[in-house]
VMD Tcl script that builds the backbone (N, CA, C; Angstrom):
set m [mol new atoms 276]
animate dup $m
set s [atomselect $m all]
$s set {name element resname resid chain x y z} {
  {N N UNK 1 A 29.972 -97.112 -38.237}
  {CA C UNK 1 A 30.631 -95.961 -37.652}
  {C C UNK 1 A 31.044 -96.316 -36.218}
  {N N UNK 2 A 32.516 -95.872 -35.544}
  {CA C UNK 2 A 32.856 -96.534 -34.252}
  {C C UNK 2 A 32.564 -95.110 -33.971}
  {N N UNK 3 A 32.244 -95.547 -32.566}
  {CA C UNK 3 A 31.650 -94.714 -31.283}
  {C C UNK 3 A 32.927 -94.651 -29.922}
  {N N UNK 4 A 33.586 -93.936 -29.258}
  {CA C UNK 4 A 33.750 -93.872 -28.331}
  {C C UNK 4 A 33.258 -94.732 -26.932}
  {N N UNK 5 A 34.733 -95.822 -26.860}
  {CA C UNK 5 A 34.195 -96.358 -25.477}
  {C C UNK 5 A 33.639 -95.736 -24.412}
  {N N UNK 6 A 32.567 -96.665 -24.080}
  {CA C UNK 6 A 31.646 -95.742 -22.978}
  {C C UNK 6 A 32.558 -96.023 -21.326}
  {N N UNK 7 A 33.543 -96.564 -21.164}
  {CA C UNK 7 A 34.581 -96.353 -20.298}
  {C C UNK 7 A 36.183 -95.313 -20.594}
  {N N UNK 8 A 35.649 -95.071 -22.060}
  {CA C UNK 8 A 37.138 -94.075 -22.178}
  {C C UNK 8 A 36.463 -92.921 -22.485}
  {N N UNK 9 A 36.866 -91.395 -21.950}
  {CA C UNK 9 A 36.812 -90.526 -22.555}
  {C C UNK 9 A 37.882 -89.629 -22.863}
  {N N UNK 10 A 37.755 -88.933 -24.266}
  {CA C UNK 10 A 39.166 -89.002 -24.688}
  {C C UNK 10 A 39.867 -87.597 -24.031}
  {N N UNK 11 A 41.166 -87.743 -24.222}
  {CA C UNK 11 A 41.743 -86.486 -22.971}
  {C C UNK 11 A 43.059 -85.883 -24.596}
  {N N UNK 12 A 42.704 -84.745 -25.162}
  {CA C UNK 12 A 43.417 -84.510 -26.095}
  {C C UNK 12 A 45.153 -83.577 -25.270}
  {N N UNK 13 A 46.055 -84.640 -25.335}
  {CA C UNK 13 A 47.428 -84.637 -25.034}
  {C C UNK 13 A 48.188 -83.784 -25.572}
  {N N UNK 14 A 47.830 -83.161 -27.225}
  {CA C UNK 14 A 48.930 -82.536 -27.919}
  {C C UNK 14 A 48.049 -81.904 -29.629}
  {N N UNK 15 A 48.774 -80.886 -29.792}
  {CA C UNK 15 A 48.007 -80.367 -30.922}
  {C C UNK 15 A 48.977 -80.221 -31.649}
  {N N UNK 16 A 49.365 -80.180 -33.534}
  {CA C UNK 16 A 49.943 -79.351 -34.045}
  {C C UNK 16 A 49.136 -79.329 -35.060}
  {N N UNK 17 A 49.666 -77.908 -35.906}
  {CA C UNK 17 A 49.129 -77.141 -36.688}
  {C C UNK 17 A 49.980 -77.681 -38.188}
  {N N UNK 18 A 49.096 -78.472 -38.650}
  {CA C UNK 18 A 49.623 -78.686 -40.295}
  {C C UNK 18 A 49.506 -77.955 -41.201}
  {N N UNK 19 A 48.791 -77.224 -41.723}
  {CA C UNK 19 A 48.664 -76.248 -42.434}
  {C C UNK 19 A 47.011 -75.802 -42.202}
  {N N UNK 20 A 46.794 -74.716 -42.974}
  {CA C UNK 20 A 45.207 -73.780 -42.627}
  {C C UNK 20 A 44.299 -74.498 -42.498}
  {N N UNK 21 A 43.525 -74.697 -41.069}
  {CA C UNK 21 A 42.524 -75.606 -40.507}
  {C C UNK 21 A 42.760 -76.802 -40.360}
  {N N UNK 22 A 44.060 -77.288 -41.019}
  {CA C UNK 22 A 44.494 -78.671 -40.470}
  {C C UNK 22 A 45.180 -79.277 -38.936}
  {N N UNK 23 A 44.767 -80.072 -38.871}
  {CA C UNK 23 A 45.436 -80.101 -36.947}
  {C C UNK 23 A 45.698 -82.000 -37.005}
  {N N UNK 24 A 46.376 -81.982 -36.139}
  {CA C UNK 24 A 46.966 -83.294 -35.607}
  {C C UNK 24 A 47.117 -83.236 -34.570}
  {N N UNK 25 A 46.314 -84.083 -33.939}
  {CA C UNK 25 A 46.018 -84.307 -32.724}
  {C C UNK 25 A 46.768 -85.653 -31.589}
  {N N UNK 26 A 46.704 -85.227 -30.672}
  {CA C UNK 26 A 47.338 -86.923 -30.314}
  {C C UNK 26 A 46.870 -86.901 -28.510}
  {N N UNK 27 A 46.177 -87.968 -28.258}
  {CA C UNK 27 A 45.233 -88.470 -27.219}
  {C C UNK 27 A 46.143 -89.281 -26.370}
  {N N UNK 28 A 46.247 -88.885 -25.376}
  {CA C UNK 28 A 46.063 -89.589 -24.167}
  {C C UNK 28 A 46.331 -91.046 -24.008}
  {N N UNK 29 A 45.432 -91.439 -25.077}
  {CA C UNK 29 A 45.789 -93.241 -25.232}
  {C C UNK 29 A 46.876 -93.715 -26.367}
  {N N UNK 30 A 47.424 -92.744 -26.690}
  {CA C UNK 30 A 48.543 -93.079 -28.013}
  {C C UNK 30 A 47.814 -92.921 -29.161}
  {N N UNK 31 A 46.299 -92.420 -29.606}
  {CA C UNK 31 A 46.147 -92.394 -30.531}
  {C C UNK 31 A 46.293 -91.091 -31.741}
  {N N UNK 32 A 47.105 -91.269 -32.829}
  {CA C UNK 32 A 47.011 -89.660 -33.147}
  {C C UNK 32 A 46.557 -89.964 -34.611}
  {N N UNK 33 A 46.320 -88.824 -35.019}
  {CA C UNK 33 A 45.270 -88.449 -35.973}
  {C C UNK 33 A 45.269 -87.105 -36.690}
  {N N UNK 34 A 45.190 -86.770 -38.295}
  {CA C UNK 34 A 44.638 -85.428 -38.356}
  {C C UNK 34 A 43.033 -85.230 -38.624}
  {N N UNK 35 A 43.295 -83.785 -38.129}
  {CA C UNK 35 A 41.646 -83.574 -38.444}
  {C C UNK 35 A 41.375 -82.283 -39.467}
  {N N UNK 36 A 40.569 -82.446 -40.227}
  {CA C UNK 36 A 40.629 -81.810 -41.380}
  {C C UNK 36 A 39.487 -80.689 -40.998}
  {N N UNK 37 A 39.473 -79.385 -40.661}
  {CA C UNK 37 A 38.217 -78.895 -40.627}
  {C C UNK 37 A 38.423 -77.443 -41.626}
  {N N UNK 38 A 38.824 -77.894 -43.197}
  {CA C UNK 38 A 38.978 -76.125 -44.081}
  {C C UNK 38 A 37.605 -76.503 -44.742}
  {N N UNK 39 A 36.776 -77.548 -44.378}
  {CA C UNK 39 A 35.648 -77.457 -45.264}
  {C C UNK 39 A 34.349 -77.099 -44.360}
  {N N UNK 40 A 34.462 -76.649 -42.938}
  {CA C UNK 40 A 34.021 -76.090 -42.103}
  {C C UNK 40 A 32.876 -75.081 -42.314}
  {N N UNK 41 A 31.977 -74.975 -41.921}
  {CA C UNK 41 A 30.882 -73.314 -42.333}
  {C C UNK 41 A 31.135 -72.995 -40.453}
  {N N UNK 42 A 32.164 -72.171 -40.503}
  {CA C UNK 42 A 32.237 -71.793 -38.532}
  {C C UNK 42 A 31.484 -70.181 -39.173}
  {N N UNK 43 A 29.950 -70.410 -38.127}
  {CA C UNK 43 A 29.336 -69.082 -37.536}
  {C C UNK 43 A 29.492 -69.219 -36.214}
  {N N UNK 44 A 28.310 -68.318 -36.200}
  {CA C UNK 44 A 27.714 -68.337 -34.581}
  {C C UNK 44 A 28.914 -67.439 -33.815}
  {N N UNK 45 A 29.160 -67.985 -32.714}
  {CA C UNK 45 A 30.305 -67.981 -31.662}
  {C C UNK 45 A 31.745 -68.743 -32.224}
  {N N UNK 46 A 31.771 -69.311 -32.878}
  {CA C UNK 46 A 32.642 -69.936 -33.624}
  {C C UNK 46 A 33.427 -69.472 -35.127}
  {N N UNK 47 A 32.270 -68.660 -35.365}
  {CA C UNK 47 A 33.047 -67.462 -36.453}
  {C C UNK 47 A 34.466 -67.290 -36.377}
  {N N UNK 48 A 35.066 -66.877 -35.584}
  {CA C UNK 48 A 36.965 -66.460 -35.611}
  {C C UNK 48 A 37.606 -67.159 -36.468}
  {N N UNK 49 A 36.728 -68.909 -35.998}
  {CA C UNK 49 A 37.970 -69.906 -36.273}
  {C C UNK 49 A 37.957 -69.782 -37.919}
  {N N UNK 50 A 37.001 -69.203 -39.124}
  {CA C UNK 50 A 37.384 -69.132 -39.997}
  {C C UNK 50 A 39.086 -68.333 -40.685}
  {N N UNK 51 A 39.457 -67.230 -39.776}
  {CA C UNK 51 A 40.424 -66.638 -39.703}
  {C C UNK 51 A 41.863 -67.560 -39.703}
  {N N UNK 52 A 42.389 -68.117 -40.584}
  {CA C UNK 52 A 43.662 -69.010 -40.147}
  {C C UNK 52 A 44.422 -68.481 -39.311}
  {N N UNK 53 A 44.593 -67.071 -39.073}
  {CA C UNK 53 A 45.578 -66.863 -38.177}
  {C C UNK 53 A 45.315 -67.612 -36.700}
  {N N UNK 54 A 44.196 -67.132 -36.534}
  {CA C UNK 54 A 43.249 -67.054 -35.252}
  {C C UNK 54 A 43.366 -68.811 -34.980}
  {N N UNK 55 A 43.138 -69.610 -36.401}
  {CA C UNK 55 A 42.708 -70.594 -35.881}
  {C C UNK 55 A 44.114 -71.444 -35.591}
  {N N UNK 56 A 45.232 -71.133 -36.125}
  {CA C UNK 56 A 46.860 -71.407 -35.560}
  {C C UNK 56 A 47.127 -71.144 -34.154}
  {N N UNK 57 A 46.185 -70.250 -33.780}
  {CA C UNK 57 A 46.595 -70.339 -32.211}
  {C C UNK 57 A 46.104 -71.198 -31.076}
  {N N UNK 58 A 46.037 -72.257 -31.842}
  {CA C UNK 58 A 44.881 -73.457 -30.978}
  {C C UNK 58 A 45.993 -74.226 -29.800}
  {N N UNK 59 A 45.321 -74.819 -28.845}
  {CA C UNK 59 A 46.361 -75.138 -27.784}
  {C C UNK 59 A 45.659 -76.211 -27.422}
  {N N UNK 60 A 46.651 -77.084 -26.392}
  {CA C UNK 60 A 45.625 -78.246 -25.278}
  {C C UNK 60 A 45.112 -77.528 -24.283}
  {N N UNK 61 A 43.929 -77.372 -23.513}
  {CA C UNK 61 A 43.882 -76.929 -22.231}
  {C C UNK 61 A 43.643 -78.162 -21.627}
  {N N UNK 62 A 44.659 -77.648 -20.767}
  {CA C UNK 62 A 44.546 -78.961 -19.362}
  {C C UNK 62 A 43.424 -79.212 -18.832}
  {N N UNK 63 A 42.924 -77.898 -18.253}
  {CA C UNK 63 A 41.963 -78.159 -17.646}
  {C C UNK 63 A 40.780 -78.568 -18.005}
  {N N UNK 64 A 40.253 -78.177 -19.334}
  {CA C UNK 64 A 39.057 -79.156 -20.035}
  {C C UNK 64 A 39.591 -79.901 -21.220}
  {N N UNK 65 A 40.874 -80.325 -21.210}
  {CA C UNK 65 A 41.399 -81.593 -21.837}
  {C C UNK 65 A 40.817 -81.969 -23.330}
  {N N UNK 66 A 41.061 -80.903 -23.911}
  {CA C UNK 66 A 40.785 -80.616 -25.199}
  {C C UNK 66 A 41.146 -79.373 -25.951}
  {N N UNK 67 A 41.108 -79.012 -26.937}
  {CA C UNK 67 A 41.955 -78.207 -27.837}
  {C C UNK 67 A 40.941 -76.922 -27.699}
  {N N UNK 68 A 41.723 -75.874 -27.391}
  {CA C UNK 68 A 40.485 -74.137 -27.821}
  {C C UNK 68 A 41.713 -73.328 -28.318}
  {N N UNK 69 A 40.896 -72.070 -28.197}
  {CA C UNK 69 A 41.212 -70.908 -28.687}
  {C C UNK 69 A 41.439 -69.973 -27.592}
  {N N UNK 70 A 42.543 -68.639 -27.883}
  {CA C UNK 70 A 42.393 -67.514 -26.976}
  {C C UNK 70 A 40.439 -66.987 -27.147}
  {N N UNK 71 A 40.282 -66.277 -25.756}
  {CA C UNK 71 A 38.705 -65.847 -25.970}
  {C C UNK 71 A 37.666 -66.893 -25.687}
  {N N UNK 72 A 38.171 -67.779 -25.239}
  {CA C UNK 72 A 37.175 -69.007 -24.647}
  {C C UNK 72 A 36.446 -70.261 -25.647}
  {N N UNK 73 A 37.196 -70.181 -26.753}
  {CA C UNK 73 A 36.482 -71.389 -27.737}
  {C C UNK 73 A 37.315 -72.290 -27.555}
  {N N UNK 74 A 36.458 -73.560 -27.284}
  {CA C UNK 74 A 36.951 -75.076 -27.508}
  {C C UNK 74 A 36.299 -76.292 -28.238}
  {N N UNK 75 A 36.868 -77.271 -27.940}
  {CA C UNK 75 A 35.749 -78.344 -28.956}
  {C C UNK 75 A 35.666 -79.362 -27.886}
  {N N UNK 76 A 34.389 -79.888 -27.834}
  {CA C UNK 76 A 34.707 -81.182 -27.020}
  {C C UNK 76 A 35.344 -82.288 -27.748}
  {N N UNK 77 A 36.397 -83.314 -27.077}
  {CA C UNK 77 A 37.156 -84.201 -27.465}
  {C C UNK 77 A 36.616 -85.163 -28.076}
  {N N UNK 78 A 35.208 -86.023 -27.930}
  {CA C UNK 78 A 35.213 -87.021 -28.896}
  {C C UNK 78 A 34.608 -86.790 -30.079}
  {N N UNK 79 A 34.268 -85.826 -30.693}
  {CA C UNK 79 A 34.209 -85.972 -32.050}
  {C C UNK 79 A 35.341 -86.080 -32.911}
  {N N UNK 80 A 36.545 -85.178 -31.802}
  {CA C UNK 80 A 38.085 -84.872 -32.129}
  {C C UNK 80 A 38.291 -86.355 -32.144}
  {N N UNK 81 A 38.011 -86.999 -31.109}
  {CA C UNK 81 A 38.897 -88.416 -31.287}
  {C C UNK 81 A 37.948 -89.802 -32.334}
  {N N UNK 82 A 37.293 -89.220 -32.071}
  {CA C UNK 82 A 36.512 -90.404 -33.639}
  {C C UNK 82 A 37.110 -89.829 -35.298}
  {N N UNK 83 A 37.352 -88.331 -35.088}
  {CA C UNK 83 A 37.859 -87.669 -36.649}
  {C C UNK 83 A 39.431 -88.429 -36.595}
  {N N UNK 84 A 39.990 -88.118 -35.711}
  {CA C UNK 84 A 41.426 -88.599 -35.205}
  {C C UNK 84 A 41.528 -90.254 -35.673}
  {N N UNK 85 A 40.533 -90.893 -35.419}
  {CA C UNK 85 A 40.275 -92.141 -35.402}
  {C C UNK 85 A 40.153 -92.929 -36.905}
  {N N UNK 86 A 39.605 -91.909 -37.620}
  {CA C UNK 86 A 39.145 -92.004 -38.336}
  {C C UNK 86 A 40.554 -91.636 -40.193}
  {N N UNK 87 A 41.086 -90.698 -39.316}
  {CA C UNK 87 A 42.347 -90.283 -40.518}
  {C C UNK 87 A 43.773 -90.705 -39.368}
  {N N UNK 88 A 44.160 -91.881 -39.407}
  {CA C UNK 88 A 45.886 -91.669 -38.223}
  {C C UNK 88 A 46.468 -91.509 -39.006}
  {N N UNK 89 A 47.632 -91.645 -37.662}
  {CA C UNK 89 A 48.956 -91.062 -38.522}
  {C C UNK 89 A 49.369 -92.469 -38.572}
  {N N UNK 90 A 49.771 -92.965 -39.511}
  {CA C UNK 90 A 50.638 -94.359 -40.125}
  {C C UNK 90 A 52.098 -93.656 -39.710}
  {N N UNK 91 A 52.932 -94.843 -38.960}
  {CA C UNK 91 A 54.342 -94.383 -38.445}
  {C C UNK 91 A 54.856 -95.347 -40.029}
  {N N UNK 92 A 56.303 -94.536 -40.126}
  {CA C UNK 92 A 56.752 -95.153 -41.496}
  {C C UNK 92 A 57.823 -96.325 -41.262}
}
mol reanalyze $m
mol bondsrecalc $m
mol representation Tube
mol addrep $m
């Protein structure tokens, strides 16, 4: 399993919305990726994001350089960028 360089941390650049809970992501360092989360169990504080509407409204925030939600939910970036890492996007 690759780990996140312990000199890079990842800075998520760009989001889009592929279809319900799907996202494509693209980092800072050129790397992009989707990330698959419809097989998700979101409770807790994280409950909304089951809602597709809710969870289509996902954005970059600059300021903590990673993807959230209206209402204060976000994710931290490197699990995003090891999932990212893990499914790219092949250019054709």
């Amino acid at each position: 399993m690759s780990t996140v360089s312990s000199t890079y941390l990842p800075v998520v650049a760009g989001v889009a919305v592929l279809r319900d809970h799907v996202l494509r992501l693209l980092f800072d360092d050129g790397t992009v990726g989707d990330v698959d989360f419809s097989h998700e169990e979101w409770t807790g504080v994280l409950e909304p994001l089951r809602d597709p509407a809710y969870f289509a409204k996902v954005y970059v925030d600059a300021e903590a350089r990673t993807i959230a939600w209206p209402g204060g939910l976000d994710m931290a970036p490197e699990p995003l960028y090891e999932e990212a890492k893990a499914h790219p996007l092949v250019a054709a």
